[in-house]
N, CA, C and O atoms as a printed pandas DataFrame, in Angstrom:
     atom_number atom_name residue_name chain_id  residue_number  x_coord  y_coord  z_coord
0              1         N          UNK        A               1    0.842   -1.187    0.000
1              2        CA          UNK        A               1    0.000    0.000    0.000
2              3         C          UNK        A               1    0.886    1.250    0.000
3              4         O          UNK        A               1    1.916    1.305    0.672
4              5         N          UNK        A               2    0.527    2.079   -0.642
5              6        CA          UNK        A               2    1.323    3.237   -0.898
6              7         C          UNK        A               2    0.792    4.449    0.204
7              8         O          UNK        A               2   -0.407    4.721    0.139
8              9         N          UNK        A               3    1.674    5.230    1.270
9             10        CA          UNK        A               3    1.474    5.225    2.305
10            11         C          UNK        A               3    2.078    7.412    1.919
11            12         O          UNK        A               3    2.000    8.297    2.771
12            13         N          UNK        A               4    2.479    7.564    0.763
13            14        CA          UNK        A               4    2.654    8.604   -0.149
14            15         C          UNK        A               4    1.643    9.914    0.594
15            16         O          UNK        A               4    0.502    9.502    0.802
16            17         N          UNK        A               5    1.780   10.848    0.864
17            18        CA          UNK        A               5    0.223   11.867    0.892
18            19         C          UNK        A               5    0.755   12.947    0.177
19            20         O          UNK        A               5    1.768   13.521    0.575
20            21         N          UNK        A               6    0.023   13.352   -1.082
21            22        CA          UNK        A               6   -0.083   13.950   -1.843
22            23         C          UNK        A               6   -0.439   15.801   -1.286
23            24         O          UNK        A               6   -1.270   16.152   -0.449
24            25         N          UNK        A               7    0.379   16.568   -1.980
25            26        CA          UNK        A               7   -0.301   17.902   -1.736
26            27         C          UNK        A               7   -1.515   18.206   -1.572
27            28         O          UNK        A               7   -2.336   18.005   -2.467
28            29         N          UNK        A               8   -1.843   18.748   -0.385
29            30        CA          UNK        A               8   -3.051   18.766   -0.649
30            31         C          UNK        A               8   -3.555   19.778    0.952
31            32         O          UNK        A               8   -2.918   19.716    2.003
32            33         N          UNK        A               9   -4.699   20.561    0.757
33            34        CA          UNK        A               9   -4.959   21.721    2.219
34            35         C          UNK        A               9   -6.602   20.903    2.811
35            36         O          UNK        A               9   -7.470   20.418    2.085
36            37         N          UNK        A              10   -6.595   20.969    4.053
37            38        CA          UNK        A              10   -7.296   20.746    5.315
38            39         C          UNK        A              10   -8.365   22.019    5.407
39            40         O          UNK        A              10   -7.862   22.922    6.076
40            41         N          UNK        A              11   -9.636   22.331    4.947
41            42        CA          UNK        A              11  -10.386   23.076    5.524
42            43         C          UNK        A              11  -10.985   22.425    6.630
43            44         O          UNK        A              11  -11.639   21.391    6.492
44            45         N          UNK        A              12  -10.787   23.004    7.767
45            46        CA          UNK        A              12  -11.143   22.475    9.124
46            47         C          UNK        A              12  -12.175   22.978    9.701
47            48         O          UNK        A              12  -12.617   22.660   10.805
48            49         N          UNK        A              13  -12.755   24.101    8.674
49            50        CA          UNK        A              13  -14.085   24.469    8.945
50            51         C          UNK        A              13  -15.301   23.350    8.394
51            52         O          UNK        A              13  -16.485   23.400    8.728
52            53         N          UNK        A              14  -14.649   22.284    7.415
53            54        CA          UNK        A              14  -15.550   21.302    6.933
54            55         C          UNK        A              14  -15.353   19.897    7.535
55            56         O          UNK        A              14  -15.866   18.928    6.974
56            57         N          UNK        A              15  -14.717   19.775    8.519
57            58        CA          UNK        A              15  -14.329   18.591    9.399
58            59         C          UNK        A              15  -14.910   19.124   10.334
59            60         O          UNK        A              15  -14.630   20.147   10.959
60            61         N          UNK        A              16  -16.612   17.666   10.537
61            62        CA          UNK        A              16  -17.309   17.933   11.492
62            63         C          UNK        A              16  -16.529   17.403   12.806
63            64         O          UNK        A              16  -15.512   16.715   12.891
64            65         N          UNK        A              17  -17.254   17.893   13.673
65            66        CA          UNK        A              17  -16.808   17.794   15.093
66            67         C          UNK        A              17  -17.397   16.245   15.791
67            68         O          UNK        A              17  -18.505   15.779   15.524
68            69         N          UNK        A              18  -16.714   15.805   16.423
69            70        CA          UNK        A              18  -17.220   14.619   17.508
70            71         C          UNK        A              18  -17.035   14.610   18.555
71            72         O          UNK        A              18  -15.855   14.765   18.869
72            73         N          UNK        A              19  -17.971   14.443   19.597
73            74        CA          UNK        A              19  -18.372   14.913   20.765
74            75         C          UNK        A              19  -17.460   13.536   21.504
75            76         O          UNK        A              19  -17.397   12.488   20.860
76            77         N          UNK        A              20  -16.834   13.628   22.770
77            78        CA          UNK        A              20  -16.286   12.702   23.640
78            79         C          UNK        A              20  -16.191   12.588   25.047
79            80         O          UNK        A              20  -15.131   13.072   25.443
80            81         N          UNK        A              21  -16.743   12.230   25.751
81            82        CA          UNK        A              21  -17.255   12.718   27.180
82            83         C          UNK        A              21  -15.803   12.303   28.002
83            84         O          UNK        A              21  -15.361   11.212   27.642
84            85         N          UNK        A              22  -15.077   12.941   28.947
85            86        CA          UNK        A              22  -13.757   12.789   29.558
86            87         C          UNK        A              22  -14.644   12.406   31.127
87            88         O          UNK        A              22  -15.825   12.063   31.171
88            89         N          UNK        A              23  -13.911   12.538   32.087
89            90        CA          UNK        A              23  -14.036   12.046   32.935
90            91         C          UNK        A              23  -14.801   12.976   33.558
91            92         O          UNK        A              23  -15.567   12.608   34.448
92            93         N          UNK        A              24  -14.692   14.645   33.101
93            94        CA          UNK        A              24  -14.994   15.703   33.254
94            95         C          UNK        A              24  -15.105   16.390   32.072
95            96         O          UNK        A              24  -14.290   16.453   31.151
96            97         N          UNK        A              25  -16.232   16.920   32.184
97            98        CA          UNK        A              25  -15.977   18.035   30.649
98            99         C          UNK        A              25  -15.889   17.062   29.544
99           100         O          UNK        A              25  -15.885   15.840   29.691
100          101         N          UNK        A              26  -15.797   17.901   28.071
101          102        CA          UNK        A              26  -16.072   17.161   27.174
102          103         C          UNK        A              26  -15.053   17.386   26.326
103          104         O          UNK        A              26  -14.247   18.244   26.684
104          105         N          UNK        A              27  -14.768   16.542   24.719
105          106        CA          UNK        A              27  -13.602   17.012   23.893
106          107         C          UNK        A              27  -14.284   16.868   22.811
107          108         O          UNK        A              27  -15.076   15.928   22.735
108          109         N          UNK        A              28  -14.111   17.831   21.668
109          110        CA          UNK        A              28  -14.362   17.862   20.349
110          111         C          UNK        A              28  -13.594   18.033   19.779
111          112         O          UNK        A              28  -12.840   19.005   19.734
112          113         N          UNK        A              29  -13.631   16.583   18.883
113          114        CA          UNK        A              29  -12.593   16.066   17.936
114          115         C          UNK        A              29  -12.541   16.374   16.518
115          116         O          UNK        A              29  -13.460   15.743   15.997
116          117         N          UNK        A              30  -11.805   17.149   15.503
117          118        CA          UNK        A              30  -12.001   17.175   14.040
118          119         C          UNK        A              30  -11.075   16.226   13.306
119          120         O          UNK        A              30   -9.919   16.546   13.586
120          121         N          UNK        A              31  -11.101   15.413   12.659
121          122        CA          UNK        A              31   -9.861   13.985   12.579
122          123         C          UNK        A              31   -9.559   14.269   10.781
123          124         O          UNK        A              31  -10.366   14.614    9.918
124          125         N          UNK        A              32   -8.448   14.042   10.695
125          126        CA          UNK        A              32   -8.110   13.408    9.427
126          127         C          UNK        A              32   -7.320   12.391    9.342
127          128         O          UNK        A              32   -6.223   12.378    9.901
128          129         N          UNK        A              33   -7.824   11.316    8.564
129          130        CA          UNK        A              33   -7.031   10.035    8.758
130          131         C          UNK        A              33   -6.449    9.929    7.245
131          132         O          UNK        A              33   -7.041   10.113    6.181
132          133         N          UNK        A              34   -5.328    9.633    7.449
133          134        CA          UNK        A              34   -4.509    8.957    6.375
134          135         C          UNK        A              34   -3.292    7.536    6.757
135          136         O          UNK        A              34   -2.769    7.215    7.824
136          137         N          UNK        A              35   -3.210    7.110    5.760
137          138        CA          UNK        A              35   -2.494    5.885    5.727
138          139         C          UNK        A              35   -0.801    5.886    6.930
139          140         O          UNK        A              35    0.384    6.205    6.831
140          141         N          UNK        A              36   -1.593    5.402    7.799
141          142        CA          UNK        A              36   -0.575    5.698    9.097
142          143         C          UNK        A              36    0.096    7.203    9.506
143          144         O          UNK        A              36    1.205    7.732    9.574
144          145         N          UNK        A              37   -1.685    7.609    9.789
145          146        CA          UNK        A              37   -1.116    9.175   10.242
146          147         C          UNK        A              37   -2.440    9.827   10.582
147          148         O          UNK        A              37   -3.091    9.859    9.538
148          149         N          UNK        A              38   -2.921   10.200   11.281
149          150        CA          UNK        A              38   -3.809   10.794   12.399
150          151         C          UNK        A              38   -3.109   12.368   12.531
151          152         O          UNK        A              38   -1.973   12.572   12.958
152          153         N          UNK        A              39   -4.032   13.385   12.079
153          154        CA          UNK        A              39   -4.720   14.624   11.901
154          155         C          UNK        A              39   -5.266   14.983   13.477
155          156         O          UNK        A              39   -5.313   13.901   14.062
156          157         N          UNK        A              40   -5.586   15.795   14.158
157          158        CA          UNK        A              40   -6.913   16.405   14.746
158          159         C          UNK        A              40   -6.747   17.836   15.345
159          160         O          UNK        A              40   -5.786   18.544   15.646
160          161         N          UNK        A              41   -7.432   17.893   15.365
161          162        CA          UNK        A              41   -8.066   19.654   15.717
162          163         C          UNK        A              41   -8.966   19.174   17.031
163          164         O          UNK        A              41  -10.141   18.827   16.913
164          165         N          UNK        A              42   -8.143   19.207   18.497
165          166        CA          UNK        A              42   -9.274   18.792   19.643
166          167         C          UNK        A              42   -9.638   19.861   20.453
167          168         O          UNK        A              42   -8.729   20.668   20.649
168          169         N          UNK        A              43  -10.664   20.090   20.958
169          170        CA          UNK        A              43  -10.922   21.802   22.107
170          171         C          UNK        A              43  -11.665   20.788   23.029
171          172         O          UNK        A              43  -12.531   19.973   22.712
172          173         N          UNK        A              44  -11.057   21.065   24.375
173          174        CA          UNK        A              44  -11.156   20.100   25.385
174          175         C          UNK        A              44  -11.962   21.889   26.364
175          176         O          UNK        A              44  -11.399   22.958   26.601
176          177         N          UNK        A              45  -13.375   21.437   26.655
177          178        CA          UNK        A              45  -14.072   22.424   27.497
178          179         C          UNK        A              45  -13.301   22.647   28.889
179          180         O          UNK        A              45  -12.370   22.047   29.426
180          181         N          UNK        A              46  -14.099   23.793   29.259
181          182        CA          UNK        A              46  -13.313   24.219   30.871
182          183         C          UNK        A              46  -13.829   22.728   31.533
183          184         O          UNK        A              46  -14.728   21.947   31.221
184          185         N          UNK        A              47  -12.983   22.738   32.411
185          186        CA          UNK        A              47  -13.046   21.608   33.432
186          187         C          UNK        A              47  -12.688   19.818   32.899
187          188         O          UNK        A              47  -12.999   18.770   33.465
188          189         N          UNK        A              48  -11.826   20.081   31.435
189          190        CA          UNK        A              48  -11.782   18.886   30.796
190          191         C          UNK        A              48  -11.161   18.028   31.673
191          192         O          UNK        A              48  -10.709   18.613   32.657
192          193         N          UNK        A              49  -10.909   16.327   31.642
193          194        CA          UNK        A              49   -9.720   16.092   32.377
194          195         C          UNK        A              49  -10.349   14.869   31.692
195          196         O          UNK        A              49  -11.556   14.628   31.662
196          197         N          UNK        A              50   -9.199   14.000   31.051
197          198        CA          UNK        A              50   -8.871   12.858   30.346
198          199         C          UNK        A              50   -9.437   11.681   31.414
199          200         O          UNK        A              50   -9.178   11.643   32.617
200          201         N          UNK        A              51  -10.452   10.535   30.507
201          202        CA          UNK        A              51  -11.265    9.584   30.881
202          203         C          UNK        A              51  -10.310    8.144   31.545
203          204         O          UNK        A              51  -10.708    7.278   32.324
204          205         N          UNK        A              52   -9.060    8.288   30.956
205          206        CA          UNK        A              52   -7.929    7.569   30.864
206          207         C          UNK        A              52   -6.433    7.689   30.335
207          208         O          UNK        A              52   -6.122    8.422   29.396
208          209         N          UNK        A              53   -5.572    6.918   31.014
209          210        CA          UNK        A              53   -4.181    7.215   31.123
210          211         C          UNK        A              53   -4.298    6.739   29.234
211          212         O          UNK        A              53   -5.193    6.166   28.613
212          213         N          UNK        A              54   -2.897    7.316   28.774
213          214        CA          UNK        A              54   -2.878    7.252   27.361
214          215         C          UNK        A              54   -1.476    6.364   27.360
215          216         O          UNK        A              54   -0.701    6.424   28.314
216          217         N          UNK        A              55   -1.242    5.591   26.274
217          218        CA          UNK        A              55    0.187    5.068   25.938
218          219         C          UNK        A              55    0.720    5.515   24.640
219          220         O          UNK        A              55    1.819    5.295   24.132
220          221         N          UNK        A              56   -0.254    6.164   24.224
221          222        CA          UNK        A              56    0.046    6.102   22.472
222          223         C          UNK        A              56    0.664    7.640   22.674
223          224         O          UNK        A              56    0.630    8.483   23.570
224          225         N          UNK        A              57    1.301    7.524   21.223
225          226        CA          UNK        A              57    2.704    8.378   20.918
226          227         C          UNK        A              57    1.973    9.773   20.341
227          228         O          UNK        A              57    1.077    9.538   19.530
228          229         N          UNK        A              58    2.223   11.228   20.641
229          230        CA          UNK        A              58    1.810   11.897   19.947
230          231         C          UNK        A              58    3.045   13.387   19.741
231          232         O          UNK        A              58    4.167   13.444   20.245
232          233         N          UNK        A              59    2.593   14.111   19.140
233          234        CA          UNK        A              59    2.998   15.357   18.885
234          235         C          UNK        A              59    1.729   16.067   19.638
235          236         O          UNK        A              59    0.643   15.580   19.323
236          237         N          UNK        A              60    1.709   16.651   20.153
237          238        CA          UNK        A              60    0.533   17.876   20.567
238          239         C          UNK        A              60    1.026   19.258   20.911
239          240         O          UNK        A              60    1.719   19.605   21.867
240          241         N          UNK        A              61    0.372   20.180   19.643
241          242        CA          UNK        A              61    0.563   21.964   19.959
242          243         C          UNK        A              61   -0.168   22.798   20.133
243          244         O          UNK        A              61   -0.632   23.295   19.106
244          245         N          UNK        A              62   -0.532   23.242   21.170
245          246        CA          UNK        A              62   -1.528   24.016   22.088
246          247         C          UNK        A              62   -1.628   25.292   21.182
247          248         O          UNK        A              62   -0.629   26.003   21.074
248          249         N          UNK        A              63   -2.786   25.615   20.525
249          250        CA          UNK        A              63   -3.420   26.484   19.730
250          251         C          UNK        A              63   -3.468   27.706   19.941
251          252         O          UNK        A              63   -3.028   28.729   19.416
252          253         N          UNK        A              64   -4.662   27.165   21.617
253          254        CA          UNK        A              64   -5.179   28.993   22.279
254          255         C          UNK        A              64   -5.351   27.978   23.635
255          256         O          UNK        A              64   -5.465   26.759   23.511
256          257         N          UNK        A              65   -5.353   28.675   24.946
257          258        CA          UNK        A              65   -5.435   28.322   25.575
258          259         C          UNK        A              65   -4.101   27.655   26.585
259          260         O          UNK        A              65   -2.934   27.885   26.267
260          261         N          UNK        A              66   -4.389   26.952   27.619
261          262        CA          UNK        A              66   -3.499   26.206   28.110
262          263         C          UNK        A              66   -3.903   24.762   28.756
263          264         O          UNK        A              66   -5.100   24.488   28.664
264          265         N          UNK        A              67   -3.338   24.114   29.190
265          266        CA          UNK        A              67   -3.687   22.583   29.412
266          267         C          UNK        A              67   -2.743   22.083   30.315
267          268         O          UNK        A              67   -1.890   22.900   30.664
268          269         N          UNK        A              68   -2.638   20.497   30.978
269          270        CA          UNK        A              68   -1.639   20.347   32.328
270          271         C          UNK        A              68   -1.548   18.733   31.222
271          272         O          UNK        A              68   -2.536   18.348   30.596
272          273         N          UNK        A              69   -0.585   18.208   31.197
273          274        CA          UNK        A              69   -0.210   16.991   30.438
274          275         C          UNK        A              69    0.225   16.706   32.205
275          276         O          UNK        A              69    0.703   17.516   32.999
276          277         N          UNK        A              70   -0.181   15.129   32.442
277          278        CA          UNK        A              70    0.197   14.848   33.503
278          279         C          UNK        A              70    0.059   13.813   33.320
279          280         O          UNK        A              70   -0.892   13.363   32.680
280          281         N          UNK        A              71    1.446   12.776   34.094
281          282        CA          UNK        A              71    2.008   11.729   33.942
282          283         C          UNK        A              71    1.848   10.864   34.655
283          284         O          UNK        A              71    2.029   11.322   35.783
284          285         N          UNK        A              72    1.588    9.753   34.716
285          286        CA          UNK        A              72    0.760    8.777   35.762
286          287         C          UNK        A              72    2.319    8.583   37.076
287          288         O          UNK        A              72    2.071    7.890   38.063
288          289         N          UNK        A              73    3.457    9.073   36.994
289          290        CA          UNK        A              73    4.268    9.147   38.054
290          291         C          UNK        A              73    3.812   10.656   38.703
291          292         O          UNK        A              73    4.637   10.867   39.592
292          293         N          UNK        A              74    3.432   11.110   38.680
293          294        CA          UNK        A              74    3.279   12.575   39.083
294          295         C          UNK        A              74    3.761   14.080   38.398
295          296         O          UNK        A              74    3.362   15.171   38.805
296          297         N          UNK        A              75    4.628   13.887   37.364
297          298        CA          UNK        A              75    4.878   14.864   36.872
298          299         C          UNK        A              75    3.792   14.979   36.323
299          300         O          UNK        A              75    3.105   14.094   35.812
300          301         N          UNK        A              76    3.472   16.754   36.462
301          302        CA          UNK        A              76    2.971   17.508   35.529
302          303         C          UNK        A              76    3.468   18.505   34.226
303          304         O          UNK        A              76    4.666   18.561   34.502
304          305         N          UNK        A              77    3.321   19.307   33.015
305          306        CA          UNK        A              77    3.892   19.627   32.616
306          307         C          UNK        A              77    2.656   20.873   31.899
307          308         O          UNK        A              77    1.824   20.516   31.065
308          309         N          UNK        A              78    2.731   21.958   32.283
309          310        CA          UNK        A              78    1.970   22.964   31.857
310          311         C          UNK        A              78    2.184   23.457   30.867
311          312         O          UNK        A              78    3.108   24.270   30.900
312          313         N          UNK        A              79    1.344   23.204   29.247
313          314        CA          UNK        A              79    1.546   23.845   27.573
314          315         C          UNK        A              79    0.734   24.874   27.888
315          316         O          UNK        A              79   -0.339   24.802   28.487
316          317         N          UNK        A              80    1.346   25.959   27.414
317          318        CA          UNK        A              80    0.080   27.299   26.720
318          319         C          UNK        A              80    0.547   27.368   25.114
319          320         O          UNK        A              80    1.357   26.801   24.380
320          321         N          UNK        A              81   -0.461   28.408   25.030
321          322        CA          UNK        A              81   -0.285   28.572   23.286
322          323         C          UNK        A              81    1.049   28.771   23.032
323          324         O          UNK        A              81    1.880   29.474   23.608
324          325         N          UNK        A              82    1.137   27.950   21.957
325          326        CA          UNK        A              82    2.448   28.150   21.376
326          327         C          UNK        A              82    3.495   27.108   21.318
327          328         O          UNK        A              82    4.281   26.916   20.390
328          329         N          UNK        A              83    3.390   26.395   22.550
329          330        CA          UNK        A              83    3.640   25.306   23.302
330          331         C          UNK        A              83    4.109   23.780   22.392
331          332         O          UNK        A              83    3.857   23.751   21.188
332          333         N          UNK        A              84    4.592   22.917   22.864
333          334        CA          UNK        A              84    4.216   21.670   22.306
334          335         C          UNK        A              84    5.072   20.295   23.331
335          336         O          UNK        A              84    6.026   20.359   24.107
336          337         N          UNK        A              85    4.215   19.144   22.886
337          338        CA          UNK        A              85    5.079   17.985   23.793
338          339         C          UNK        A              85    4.987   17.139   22.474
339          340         O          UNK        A              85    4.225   17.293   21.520
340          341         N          UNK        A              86    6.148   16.032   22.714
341          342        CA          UNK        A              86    6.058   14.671   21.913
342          343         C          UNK        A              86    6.706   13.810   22.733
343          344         O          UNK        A              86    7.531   14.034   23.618
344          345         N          UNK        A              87    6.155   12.624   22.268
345          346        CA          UNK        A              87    6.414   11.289   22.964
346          347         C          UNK        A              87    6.315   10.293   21.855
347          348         O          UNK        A              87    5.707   10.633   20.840
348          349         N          UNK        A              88    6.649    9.540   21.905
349          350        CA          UNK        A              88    6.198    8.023   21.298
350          351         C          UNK        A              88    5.663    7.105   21.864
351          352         O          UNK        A              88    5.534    7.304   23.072
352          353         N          UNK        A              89    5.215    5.984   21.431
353          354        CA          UNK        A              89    4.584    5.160   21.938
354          355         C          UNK        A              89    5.039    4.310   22.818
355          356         O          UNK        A              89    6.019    3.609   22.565
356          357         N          UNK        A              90    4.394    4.254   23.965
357          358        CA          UNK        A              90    4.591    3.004   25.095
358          359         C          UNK        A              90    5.722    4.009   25.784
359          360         O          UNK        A              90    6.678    3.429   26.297
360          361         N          UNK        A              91    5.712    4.950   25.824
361          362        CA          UNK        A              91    7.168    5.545   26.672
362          363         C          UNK        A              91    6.492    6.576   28.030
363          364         O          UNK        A              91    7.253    7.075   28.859
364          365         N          UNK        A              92    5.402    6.723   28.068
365          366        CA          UNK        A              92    4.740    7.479   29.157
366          367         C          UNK        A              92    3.098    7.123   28.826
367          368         O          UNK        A              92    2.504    6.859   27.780
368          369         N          UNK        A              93    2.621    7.265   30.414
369          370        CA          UNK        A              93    1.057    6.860   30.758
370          371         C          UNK        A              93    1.078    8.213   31.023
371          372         O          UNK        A              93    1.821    8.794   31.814
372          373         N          UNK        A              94   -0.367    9.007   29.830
373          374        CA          UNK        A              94   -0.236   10.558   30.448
374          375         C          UNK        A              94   -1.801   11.048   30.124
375          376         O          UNK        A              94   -2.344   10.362   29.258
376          377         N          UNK        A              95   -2.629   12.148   30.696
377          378        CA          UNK        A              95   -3.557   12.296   30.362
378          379         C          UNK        A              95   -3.800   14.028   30.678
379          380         O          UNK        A              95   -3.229   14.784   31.465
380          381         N          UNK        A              96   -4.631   14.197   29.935
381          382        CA          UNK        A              96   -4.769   16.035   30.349
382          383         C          UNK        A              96   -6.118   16.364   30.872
383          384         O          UNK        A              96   -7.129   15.662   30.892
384          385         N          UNK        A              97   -5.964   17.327   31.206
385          386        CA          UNK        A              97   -6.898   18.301   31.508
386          387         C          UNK        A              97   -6.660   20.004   31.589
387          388         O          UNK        A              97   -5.554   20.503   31.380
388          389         N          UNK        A              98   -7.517   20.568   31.825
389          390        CA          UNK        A              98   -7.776   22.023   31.350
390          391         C          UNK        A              98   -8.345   22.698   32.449
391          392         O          UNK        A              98   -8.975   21.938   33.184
392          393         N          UNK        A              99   -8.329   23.808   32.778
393          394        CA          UNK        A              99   -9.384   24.481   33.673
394          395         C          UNK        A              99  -10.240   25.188   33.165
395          396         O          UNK        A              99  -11.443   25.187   33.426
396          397         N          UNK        A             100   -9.498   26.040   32.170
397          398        CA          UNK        A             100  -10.153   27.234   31.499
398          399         C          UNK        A             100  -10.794   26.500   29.755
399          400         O          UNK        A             100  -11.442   27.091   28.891
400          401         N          UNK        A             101  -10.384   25.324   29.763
401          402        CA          UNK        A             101  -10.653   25.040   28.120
402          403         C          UNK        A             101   -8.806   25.104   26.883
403          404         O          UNK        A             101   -7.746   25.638   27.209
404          405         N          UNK        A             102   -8.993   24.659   26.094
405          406        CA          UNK        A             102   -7.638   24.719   25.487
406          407         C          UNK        A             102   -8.049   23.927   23.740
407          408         O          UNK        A             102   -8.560   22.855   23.415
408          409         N          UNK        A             103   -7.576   24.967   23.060
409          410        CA          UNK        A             103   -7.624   24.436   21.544
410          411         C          UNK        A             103   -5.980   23.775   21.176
411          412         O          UNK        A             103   -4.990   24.500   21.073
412          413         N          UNK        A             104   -5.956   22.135   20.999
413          414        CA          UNK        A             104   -4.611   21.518   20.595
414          415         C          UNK        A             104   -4.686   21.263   18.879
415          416         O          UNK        A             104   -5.547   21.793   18.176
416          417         N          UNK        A             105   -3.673   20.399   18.387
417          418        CA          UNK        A             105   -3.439   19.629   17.697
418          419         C          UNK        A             105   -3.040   19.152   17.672
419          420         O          UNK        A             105   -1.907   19.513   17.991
420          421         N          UNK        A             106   -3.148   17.696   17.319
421          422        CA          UNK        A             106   -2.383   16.442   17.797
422          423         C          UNK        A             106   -1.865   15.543   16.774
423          424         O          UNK        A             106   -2.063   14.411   17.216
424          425         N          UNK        A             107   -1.543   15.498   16.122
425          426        CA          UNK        A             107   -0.568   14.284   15.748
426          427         C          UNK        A             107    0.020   13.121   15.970
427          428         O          UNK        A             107    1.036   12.994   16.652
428          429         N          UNK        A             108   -0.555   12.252   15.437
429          430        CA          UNK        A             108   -0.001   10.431   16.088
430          431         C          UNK        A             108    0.146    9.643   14.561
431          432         O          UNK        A             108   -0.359   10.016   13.503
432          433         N          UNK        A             109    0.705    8.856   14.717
433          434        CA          UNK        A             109    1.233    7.755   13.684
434          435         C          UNK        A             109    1.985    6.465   13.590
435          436         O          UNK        A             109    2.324    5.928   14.644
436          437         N          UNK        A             110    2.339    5.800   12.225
437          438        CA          UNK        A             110    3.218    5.059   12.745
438          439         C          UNK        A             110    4.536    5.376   12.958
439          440         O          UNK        A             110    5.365    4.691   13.557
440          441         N          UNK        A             111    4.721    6.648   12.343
441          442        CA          UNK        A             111    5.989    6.911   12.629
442          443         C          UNK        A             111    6.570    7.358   14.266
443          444         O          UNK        A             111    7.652    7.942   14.316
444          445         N          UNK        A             112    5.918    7.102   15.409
445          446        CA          UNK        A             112    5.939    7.191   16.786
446          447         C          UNK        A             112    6.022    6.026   17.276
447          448         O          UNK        A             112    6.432    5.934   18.433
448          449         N          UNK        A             113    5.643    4.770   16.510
449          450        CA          UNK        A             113    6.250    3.788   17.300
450          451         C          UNK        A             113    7.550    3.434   17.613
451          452         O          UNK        A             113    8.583    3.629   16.972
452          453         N          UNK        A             114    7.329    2.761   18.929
453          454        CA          UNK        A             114    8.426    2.136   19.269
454          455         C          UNK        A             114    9.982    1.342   18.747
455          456         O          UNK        A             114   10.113    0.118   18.742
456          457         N          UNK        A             115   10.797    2.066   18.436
457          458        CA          UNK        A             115   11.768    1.176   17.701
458          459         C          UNK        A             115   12.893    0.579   18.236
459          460         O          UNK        A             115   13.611    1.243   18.983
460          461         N          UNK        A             116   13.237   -0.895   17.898
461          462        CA          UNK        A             116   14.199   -1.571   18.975
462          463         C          UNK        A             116   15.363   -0.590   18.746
463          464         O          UNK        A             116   15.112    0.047   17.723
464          465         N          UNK        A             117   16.452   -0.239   19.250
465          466        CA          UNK        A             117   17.586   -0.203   19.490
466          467         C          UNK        A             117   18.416   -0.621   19.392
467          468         O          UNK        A             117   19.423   -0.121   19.894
C-alpha cells in the first residue's frame, strides 16, 4: 500500500466535530485520517480532564489556551499557546486536563512507534 500523501490543504471548517465525554468536561474532535497518520483539531471544554491514562505516541501543539499533560508518576507539565510535547509510543502513561478550556493539535502515527535499538 502506498502510504505517499499527496499535496493537498485541510479546511477544518468542513471537518465535522465529535463529541467525547472525559471524565470531566467534554472534547471535540475534528480527525483526518490517512495511511498511518492521524490529523486532529481537539478543544477540550473548561473543566476537561482525560477519561484515561494514554500510551500512544503523539505530537501535541496548544493552539489557544493552556492545558496540564500529567504523567501517571506525578509529573505535571503545563503547555500554553504556542507550546508543544512529543512522545512516542509506550514511553509514558499521560492524560490532560484544562481548567479554562484549550484548543490543541495532535498528531499520532506510525511513525511514533516504538523502535528496537
Amino acid at each position: 500500500m502506498n502510504k505517499n500523501i499527496p499535496f493537498q490543504t485541510i479546511d477544518w471548517g468542513s471537518i465535522p466535530k465529535v463529541e467525547y465525554q472525559g471524565e470531566t468536561g467534554r472534547a471535540y474532535w475534528q480527525t483526518v485520517q490517512f495511511p498511518g497518520l492521524r490529523i486532529r483539531i481537539v478543544e477540550y471544554s473548561n473543566g476537561y480532564m482525560a477519561d484515561h491514562w494514554c500510551q500512544k505516541g503523539h505530537i501535541v501543539y496548544c493552539i489557544e489556551g493552556e492545558f496540564v499533560s500529567e504523567l501517571q508518576d506525578g509529573q505535571e507539565f503545563r503547555l500554553k499557546k504556542g507550546s508543544t510535547y512529543v512522545v512516542s509510543d509506550g514511553l509514558s502513561s499521560h492524560r490532560s486536563y484544562t481548567k479554562d478550556g484549550v484548543k490543541v493539535m495532535i498528531i499520532d502515527g506510525d511513525f511514533l512507534k516504538l523502535k528496537d535499538s
